[in-house]
C-alpha positions as CSV (number, residue, x, y, z in Angstrom):
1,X,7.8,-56.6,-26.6
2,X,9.5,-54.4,-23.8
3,X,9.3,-51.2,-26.3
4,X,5.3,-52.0,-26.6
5,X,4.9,-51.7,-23.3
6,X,7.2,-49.4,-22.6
7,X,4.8,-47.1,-25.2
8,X,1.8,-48.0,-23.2
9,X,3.6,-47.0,-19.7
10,X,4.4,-43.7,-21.7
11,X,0.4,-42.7,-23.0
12,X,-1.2,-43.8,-19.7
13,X,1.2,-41.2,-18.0
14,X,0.3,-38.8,-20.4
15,X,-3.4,-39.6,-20.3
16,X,-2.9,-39.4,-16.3
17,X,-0.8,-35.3,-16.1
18,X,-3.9,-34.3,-19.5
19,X,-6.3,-35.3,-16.4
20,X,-4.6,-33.4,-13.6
21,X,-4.2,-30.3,-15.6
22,X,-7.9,-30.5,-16.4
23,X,-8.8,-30.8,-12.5
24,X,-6.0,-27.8,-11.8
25,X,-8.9,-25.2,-12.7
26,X,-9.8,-23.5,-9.9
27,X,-12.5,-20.3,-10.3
28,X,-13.7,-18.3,-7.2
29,X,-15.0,-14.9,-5.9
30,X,-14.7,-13.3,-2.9
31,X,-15.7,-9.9,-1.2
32,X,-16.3,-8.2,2.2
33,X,-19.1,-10.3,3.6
34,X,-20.3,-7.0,5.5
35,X,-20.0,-3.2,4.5
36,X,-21.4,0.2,5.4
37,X,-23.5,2.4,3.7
38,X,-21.3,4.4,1.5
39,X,-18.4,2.1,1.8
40,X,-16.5,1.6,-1.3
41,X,-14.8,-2.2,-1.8
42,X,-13.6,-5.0,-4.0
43,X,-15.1,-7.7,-6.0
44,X,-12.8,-10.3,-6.8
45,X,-13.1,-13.3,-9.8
46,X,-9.9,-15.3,-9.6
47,X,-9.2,-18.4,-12.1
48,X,-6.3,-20.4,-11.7
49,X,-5.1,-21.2,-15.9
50,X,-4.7,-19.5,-19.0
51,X,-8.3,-17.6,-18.9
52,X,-10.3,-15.4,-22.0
53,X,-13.7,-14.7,-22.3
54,X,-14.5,-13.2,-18.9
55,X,-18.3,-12.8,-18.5
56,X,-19.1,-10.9,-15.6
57,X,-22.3,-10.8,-13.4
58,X,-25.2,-8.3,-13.4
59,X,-24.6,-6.6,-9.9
60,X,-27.8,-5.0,-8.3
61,X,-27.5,-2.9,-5.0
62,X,-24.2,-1.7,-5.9
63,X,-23.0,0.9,-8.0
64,X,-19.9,-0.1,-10.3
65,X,-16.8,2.5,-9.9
66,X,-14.7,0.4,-12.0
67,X,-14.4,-2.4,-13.4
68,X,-13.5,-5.8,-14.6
69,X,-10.1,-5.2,-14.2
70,X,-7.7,-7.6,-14.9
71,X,-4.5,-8.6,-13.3
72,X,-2.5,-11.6,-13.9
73,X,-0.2,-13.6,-11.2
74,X,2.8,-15.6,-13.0
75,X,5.7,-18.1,-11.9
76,X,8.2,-18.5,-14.5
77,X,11.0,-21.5,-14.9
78,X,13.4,-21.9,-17.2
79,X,15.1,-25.3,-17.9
80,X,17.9,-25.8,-21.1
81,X,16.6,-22.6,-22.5
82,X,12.7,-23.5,-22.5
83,X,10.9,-20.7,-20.8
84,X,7.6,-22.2,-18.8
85,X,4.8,-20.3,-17.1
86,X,2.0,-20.9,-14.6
87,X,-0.2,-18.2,-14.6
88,X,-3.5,-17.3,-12.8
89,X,-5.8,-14.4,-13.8
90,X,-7.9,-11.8,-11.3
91,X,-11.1,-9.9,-12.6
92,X,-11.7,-7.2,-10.0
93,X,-15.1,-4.6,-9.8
94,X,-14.3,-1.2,-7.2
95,X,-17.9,-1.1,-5.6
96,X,-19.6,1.1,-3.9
97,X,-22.9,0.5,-1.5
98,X,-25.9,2.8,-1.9
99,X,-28.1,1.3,0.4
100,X,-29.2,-1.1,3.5
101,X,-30.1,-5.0,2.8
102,X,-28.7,-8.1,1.8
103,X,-27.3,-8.5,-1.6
104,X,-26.4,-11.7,-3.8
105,X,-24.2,-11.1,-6.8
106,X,-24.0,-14.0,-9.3
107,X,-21.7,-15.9,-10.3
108,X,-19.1,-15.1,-13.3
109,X,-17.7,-17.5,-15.9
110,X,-14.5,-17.8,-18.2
111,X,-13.4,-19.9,-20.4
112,X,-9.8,-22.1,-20.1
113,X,-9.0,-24.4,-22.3
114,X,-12.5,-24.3,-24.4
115,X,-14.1,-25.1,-21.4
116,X,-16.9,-22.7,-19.4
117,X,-16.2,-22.2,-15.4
118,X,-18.6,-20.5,-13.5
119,X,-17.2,-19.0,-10.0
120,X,-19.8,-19.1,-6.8
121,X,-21.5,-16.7,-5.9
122,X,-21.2,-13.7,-3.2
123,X,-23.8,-12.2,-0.4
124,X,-22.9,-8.9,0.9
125,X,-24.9,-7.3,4.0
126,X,-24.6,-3.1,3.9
127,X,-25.4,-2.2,7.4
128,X,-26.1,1.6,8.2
129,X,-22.8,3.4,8.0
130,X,-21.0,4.9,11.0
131,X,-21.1,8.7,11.7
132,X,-23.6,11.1,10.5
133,X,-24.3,14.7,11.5
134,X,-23.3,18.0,9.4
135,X,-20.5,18.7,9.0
136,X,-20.7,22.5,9.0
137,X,-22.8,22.6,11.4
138,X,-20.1,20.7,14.0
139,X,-17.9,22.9,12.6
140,X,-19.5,26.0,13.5
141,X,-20.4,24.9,17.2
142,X,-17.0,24.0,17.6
143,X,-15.7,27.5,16.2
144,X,-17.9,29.0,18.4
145,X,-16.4,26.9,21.6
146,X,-13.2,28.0,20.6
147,X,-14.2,31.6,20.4
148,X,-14.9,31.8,23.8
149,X,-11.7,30.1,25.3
150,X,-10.0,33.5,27.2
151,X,-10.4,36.7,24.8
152,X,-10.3,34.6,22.0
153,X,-13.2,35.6,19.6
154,X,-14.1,33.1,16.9
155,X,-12.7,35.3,14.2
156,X,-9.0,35.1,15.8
157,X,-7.9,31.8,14.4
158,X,-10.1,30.0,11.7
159,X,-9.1,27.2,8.4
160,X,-11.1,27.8,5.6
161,X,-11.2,24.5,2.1
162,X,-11.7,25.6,-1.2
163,X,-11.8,24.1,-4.3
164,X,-10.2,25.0,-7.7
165,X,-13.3,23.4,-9.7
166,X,-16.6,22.6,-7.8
167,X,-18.3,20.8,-11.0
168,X,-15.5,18.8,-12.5
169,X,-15.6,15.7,-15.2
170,X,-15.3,12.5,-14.0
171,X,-11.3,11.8,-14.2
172,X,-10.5,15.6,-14.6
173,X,-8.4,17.2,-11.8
174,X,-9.2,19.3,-9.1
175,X,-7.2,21.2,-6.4
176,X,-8.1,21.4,-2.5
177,X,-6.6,24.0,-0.7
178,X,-7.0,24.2,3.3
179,X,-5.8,27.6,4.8
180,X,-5.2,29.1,8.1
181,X,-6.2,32.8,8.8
182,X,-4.8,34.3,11.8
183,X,-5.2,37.4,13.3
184,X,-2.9,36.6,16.4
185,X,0.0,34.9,16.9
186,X,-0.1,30.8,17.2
187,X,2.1,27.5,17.7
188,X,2.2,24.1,17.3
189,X,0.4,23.6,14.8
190,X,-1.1,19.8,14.5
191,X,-3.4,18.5,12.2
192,X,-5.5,15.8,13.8
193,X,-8.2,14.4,11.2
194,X,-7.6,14.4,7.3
195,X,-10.4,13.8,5.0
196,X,-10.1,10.0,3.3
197,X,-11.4,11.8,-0.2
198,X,-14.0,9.0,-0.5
199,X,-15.2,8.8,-4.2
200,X,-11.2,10.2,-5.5
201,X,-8.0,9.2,-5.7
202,X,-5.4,12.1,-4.3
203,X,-1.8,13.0,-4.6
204,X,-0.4,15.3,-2.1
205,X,1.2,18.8,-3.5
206,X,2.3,20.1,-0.5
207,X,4.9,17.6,0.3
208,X,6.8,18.2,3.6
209,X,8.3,21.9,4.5
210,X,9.3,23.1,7.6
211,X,8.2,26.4,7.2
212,X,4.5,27.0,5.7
213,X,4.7,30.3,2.7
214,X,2.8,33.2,4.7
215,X,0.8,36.0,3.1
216,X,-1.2,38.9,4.0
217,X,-4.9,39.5,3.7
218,X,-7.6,41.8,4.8
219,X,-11.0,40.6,5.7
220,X,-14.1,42.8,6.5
221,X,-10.9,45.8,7.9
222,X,-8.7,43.3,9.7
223,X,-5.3,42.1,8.6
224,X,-4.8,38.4,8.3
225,X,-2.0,36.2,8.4
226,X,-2.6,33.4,6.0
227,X,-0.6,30.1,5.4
228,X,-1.8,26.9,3.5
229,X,-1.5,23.8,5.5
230,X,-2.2,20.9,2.8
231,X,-3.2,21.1,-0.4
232,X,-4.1,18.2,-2.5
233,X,-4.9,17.1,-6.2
234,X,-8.3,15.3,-6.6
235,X,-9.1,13.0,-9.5
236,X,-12.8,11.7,-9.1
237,X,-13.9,8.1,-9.7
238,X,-17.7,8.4,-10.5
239,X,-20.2,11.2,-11.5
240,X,-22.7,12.9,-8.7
241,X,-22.3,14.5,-5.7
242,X,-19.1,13.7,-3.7
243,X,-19.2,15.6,-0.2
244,X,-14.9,16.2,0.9
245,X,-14.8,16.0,4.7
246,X,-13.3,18.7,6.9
247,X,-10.0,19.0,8.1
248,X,-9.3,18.9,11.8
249,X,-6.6,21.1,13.4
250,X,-5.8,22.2,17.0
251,X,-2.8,25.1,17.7
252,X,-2.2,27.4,20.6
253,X,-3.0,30.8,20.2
254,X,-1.9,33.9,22.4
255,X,-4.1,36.2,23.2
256,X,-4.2,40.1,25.6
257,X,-5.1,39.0,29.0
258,X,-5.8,42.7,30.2
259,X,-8.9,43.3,27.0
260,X,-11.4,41.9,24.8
261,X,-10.7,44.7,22.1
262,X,-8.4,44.7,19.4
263,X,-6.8,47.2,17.5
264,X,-7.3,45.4,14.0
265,X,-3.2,45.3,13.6
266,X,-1.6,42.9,14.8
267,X,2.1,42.6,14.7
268,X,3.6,39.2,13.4
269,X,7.2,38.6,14.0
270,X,7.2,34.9,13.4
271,X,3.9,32.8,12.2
272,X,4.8,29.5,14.4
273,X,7.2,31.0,17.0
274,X,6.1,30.7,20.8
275,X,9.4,31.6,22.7
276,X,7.9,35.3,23.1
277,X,5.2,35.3,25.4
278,X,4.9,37.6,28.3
279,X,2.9,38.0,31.6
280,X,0.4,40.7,29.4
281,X,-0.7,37.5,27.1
282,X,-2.0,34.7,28.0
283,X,-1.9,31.4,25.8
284,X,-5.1,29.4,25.0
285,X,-5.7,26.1,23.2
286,X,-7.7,25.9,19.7
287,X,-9.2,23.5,18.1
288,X,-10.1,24.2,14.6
289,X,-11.9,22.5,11.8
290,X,-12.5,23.3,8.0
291,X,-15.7,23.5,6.3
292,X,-17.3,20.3,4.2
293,X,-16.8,21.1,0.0
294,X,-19.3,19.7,-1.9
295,X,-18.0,18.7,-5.4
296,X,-20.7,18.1,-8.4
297,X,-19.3,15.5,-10.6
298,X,-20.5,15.4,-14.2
299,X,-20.1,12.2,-16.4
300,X,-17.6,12.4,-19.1
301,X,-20.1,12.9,-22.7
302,X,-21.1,9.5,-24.2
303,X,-21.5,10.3,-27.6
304,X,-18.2,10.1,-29.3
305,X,-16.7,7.6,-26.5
306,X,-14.5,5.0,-28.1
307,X,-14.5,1.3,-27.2
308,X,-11.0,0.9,-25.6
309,X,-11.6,4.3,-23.8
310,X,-10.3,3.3,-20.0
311,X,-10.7,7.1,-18.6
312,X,-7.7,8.7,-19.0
313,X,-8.3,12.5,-18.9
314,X,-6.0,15.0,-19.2
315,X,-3.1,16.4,-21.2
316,X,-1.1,13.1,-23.0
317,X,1.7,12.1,-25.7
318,X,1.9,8.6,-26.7
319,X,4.9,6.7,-27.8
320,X,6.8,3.2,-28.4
321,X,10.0,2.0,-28.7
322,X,11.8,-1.3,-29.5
323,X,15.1,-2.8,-28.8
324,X,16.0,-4.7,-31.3
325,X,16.4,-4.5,-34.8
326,X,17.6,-8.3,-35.5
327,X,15.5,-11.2,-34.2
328,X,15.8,-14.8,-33.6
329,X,13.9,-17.7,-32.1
330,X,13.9,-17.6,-28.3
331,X,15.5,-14.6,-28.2
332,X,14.0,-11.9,-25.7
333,X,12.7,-8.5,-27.0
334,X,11.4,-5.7,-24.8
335,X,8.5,-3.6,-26.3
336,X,8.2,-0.2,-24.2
337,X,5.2,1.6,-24.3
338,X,5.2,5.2,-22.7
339,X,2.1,7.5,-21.6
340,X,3.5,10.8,-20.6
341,X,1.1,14.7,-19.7
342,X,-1.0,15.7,-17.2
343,X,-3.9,14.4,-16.0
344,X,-4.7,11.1,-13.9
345,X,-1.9,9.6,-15.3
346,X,-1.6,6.7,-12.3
347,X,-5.1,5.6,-13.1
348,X,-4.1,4.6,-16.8
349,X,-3.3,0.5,-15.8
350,X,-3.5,-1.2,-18.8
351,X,-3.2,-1.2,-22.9
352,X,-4.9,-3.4,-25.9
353,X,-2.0,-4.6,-27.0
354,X,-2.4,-7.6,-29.6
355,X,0.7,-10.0,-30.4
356,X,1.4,-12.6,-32.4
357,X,0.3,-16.4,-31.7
358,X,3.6,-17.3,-32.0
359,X,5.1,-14.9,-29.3
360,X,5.3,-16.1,-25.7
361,X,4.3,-13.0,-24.0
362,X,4.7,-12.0,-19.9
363,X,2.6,-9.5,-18.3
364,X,3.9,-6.0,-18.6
365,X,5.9,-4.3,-16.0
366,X,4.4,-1.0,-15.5
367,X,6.0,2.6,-13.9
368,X,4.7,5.2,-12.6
369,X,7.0,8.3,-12.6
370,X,4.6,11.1,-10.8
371,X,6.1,14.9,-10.4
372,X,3.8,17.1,-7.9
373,X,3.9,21.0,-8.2
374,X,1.2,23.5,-6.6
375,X,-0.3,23.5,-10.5
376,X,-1.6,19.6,-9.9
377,X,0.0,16.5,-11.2
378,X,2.2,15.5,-14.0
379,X,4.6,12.5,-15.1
380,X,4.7,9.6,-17.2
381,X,3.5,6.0,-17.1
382,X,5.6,3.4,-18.9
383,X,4.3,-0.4,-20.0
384,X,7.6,-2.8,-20.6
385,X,6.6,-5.8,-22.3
386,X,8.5,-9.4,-22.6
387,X,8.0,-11.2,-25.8
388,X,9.8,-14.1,-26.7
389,X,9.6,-15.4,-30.6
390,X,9.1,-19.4,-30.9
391,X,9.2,-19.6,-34.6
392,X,10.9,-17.8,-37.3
393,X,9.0,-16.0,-40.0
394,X,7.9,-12.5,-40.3
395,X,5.2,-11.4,-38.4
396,X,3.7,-7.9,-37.6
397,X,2.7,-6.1,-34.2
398,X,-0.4,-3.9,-35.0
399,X,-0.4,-0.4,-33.9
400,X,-1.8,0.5,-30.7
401,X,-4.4,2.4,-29.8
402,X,-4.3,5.1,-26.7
403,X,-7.4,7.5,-26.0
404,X,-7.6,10.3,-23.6
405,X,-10.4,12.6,-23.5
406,X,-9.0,16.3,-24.0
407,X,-10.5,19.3,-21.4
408,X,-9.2,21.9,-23.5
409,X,-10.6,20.4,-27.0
410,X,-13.7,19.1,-24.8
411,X,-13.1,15.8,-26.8
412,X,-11.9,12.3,-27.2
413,X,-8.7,12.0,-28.7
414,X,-7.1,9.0,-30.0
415,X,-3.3,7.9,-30.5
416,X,-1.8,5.4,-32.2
417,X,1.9,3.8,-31.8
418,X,3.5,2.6,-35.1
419,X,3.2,-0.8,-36.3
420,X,6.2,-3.5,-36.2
421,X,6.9,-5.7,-38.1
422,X,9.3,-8.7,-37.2
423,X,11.4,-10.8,-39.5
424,X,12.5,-13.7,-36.9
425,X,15.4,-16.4,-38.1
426,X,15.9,-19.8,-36.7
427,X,18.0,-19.2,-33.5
428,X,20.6,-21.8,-32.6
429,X,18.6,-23.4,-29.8
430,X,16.1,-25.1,-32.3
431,X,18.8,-27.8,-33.4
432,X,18.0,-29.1,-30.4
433,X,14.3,-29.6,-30.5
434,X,11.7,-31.6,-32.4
435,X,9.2,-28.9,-33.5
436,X,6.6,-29.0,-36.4
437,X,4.1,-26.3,-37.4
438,X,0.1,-27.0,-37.2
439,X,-0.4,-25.0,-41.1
440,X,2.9,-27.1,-42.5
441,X,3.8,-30.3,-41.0
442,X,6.8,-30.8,-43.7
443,X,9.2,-28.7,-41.1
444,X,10.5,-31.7,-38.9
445,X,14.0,-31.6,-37.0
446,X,15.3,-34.9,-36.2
447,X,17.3,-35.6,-33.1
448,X,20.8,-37.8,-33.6
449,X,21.2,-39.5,-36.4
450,X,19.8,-41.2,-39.1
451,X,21.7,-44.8,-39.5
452,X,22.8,-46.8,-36.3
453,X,25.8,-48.9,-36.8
454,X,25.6,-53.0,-36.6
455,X,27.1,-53.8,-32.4
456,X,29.7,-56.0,-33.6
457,X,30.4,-56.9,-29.8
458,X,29.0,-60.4,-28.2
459,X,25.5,-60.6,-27.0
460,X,24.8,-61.6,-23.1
461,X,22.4,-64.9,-23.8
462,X,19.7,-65.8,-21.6
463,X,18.8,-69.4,-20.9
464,X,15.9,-70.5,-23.2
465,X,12.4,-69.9,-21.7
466,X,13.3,-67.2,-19.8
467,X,11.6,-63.9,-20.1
468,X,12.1,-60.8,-19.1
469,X,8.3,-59.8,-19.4
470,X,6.2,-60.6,-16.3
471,X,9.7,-61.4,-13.8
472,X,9.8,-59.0,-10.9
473,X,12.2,-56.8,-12.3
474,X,9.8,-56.2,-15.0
475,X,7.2,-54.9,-12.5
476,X,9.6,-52.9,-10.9
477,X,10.6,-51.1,-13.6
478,X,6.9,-50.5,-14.5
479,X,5.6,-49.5,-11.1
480,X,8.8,-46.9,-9.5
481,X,8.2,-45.2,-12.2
482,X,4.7,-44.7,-11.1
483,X,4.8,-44.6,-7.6
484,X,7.7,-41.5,-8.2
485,X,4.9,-39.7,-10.3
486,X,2.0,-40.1,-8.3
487,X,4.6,-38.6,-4.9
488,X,6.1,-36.1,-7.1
489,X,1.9,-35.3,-8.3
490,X,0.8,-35.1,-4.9
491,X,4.2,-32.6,-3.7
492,X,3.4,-30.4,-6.7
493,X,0.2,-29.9,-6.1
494,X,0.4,-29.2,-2.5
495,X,3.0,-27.1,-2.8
496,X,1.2,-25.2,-6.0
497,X,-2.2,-25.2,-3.2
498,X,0.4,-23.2,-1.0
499,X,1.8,-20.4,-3.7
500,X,-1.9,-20.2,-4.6
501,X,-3.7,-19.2,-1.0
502,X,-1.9,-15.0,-1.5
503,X,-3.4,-14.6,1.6
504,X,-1.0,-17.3,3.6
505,X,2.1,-15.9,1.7
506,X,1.0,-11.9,2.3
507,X,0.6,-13.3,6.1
508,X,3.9,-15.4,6.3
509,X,5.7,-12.2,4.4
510,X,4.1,-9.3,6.4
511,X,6.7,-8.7,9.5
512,X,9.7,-9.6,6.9
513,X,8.4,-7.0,4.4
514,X,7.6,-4.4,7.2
515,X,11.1,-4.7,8.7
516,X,12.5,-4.9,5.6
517,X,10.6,-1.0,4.8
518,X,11.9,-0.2,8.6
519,X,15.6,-1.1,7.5
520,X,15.5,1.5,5.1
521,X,13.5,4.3,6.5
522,X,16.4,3.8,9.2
523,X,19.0,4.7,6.6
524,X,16.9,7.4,5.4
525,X,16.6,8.4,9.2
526,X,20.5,8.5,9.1
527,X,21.1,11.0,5.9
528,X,17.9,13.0,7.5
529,X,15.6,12.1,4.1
530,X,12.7,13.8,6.3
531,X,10.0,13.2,2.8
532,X,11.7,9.5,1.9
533,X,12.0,7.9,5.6
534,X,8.0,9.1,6.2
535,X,7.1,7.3,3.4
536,X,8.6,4.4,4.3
537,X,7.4,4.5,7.8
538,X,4.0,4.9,6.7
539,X,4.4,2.2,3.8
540,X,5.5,-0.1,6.7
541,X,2.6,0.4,9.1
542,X,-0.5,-0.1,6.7
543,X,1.7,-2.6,4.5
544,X,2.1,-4.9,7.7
545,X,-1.4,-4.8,8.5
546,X,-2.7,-5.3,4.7
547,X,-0.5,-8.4,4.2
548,X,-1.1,-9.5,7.8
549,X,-4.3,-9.7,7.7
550,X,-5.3,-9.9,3.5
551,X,-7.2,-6.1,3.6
552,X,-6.4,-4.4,-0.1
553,X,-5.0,-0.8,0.4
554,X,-7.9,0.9,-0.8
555,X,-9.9,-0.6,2.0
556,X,-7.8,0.6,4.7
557,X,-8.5,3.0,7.3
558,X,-8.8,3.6,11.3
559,X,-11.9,2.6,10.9
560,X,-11.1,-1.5,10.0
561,X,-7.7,-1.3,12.1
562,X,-9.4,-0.6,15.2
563,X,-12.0,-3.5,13.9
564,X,-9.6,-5.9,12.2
565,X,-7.3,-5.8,15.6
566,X,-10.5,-6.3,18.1
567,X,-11.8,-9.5,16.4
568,X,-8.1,-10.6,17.0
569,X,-8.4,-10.4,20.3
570,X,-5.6,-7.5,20.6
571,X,-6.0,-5.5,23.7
572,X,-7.7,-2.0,23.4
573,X,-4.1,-0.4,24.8
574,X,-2.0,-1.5,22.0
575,X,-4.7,-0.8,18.8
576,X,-5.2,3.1,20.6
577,X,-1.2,2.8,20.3
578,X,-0.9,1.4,16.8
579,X,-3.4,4.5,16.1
580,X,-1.4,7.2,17.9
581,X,1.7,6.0,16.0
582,X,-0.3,6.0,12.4
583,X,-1.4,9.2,13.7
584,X,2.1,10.7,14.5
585,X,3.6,9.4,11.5
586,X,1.4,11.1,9.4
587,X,1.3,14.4,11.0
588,X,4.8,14.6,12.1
589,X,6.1,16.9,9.3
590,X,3.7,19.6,11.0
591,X,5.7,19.4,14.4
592,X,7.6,22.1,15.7
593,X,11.4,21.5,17.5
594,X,14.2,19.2,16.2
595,X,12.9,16.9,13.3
596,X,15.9,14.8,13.9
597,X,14.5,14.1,17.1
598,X,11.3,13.8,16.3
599,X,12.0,11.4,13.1
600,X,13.9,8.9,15.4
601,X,11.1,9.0,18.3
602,X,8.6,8.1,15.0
603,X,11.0,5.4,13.7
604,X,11.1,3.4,17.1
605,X,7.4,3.8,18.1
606,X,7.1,1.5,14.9
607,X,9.6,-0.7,15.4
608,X,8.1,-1.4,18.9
609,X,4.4,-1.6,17.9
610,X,4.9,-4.2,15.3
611,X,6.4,-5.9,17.3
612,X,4.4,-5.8,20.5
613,X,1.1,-6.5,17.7
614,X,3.4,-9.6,16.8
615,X,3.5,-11.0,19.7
616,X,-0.1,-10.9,20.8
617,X,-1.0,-12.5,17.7
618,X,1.1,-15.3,18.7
């Protein structure tokens, strides 16, 4: 009778964790409730469970960048060799608003466990978007302002963009080269506004160097100095016209104090050198600023476009490797999968990839190896899969399919990585476990054995009429057991609530990560890394406030600091610092004088203003 019900106590527990799973499935979206014209940002679908069949909405008001792409957030435990996983998937759209009003975008749905979630849905205000005014046409004013500071004429000191390819493809990569032209000699040389390339993604070429390459040039009979300042690679993310901001810059120029002429020769002993000015010269502030470029974007051609085509263009090889030849149940096995050329190789995120049922497989590790030269971009990006075998038999890993479109062929081109093919043996962990298969339910392992021998010691007797079903200790027994579930239930779930709100964790882990960055740029700042401890410093500041206060990267700019920080109630003195120090960081490679110096005045003036931004959150 106490086995019965001991059988009973078992199903209703199972019947109770079947329910809770069940109720575990959580589907949302989310997105900037407000946005300016123009503004590009992102629409997230995020479903707690082991999702397929992703459905998204039809968005109106918007145009679509990119998009759904998936992302997947794991925990994994291991306990007596059993690998377990909770997992939660994360359907993103990169949007970007094209006009005023108020929009609504529908819900999604997925599918978990054959069952159909739908998400809520998500109203988004575009308001009229900050700025306005030509560029060029500032630009020229404020040439011409310049021009008549002392005997400066507006021809003296000027920065000119270009662009290596005005009407690119969509994905294909361009160059932007900003360059000074001086007639007369100059210092300190700052740059105070870059462009945010709105519409690209970018990759710096320039990289930091003390001394900027000089050239010769004559222009309408005069003799120019010329240096390039920054020059960037461009990748665009959508077709149309895409307008590339100017570039601010302010230096100090000398100029004759005793004439207005010039001889149309000037003599150039050192492009950023300052220490030789004499009572004949006088020297006079500049503030200079580069024309807009207007880039033409044409779509990549739809005829001929694969399916799993994820816009990849370039130059690319494809290849695969394995590590093991031998294979066993439970063992790991790492599957690498390697995109190497040129092109917009860090936009290339994901791979159809299709595994065996019977293979427990973890999300891919993926890295990005870039290399920069004044040609454009170039490297490799390498996929590193986990798959773990839970039965034997032979089984086969399809080949994969990668597709880039070619500029030089002016085509789609399509490689495949060679197919596997797996012969798995029983591993030595399955003597311990009760498995069968669903197709053959003959394949039974037993636990212990098979014949229990007679106890030929004495029995303890009970008096007769006394039972042990229904006494207290019988209810005991049934209902700990219970109460312990239902507290450990309750724990689990609160504490799975907790790992699940990213936004609570970023926030809890901001100042530890951003000190943690600040550590090492400090030991970078120690073996004078000039290129490694900017980074860092620069990771630090806009990591901090992108985990502090849950804004994605590619939403981040002076712009929502300054915003984010006032609707904290942080005092106008301390965001106008947090600015300067952004500011200074990103600029500092340009300064002039000791770099050691400079790098450990850079390096404190973080330190202090996350920590004074700290502590009037507090």
């Amino acid at each position: 009778m106490f086995r019965k019900v001991s059988y009973i106590t078992l199903l209703l527990l199972l019947a109770i964790v079947t329910g809770a799973r069940c109720q575990d499935v959580q589907f949302t979206a989310s997105a900037k409730p407000v946005v300016g014209v123009g503004e590009t940002f992102t629409l997230s679908y995020t479903v707690t469970g082991q999702a397929s069949g992703f459905k998204g909405p039809r968005i109106n008001g918007f145009d679509v960048l990119s998009g759904p792409n998936s992302s997947t957030m794991s925990s994994i435990r291991s306990i007596n060799g059993r690998t377990s996983m909770t997992i939660s998937y994360t359907y993103s759209y990169l949007l970007q608003s094209i006009r005023e009003g108020t929009f609504e975008i529908p819900g999604a749905t997925v599918t978990v466990d054959s069952r159909t979630y739908k998400s809520n849905a998500v109203t988004v205000k575009v308001s009229k978007s900050q700025g306005g005014g030509s560029s060029s046409s500032q630009g020229s004013r404020q040439q011409g302002q310049t021009g008549q500071d002392a005997q400066s004429g507006p021809n003296d000191v000027y920065v000119k963009a270009s662009v290596s390819n005005a009407n690119p493809l969509m994905g294909e990569g361009i160059i932007v080269t900003y360059k000074i032209f001086t007639r007369v000699q100059i210092a300190q040389l700052n740059i105070n506004k870059i462009s945010s390339f709105q519409g690209f993604w970018s990759q710096d070429l320039l990289g930091d160097k003390d001394k900027l390459q000089q050239s010769r040039q004559t222009i309408n009979g005069d003799v120019y100095t010329v240096a390039e300042v920054r020059k960037v690679a461009l990748f665009p993310l959508k077709s149309g016209r895409l307008v590339i901001d100017p570039l601010e810059m302010e230096c100090l120029a000398q100029v004759r104090r005793q004439s207005k002429s010039r001889t149309g020769d000037p003599f150039f002993d050192d492009f950023f050198n300052d220490s030789f000015f004499s009572n004949s010269y006088a020297t006079v502030e500049k503030k200079l600023k580069s024309n807009a470029v207007v880039v033409n974007v044409k779509p990549l051609p739809a005829a001929g476009k694969p399916a799993d085509f994820s816009g990849a263009v370039g130059k690319f090889s494809f290849t695969s490797t394995i590590d093991k030849t031998q294979y066993k149940t439970n063992d790991p096995i790492t599957l690498k999968f390697t995109v190497s050329g040129e092109g917009n190789i860090q936009l290339i995120d994901k791979l159809s990839v299709s595994f065996p049922p019977d293979f427990e497989v973890y999300d891919p590790k993926v890295t990005s190896n870039v290399n920069t030269s004044a040609t454009g971009v170039s490297g490799n990006q390498v996929f590193e899969y986990l798959i773990i075998p839970r039965k034997p038999g032979k089984f086969t890993i399809k080949p994969v399919p990668f597709t880039y479109f070619d500029l030089k062929k002016n085509q789609y081109v399509t490689l495949m990585s060679p197919e596997y093919t797996l012969n798995v043996a029983k591993g030595s962990g399955d003597q311990r476990m009760v498995t069968y298969s669903g197709a053959d339910k003959e394949d039974i392992q037993y636990i212990g054995s098979d014949i229990r021998f007679i106890v030929s010691k004495p029995f303890r007797l009970d008096n007769a009429g006394s039972m042990f079903f229904g006494s207290v200790w019988y209810f005991l027994l049934v209902l700990v057991p219970l109460v312990l579930f239902f507290l450990m239930w309750f724990l689990w779930r609160k504490e799975l609530a907790r790992r699940s709100d990213i936004a609570l964790m970023k926030n809890r882990k901001a100042t530890r990560v951003a000190t943690k960055r600040l550590r090492k740029a400090e030991s970078f700042l120690k073996q004078s890394k000039r290129e490694e401890f900017y980074e860092e410093i620069y990771q630090a500041l806009w990591g901090y406030l992108s985990d502090k206060f849950s804004i994605p990267m590619a939403d981040l700019s002076r712009e929502t600091v300054s915003e984010t920080l006032k609707n904290r109630n942080v005092t106008e003195e301390l965001i106008n610092q947090f600015i300067n120090t952004l500011d200074e960081t990103e600029f500092a490679r340009f300064a002039p004088g000791d770099k050691e110096e400079k790098m450990d005045e850079v390096y404190h003036k973080a330190l202090e203003i996350i920590s004074k931004i700290e502590r009037e959150l507090r």
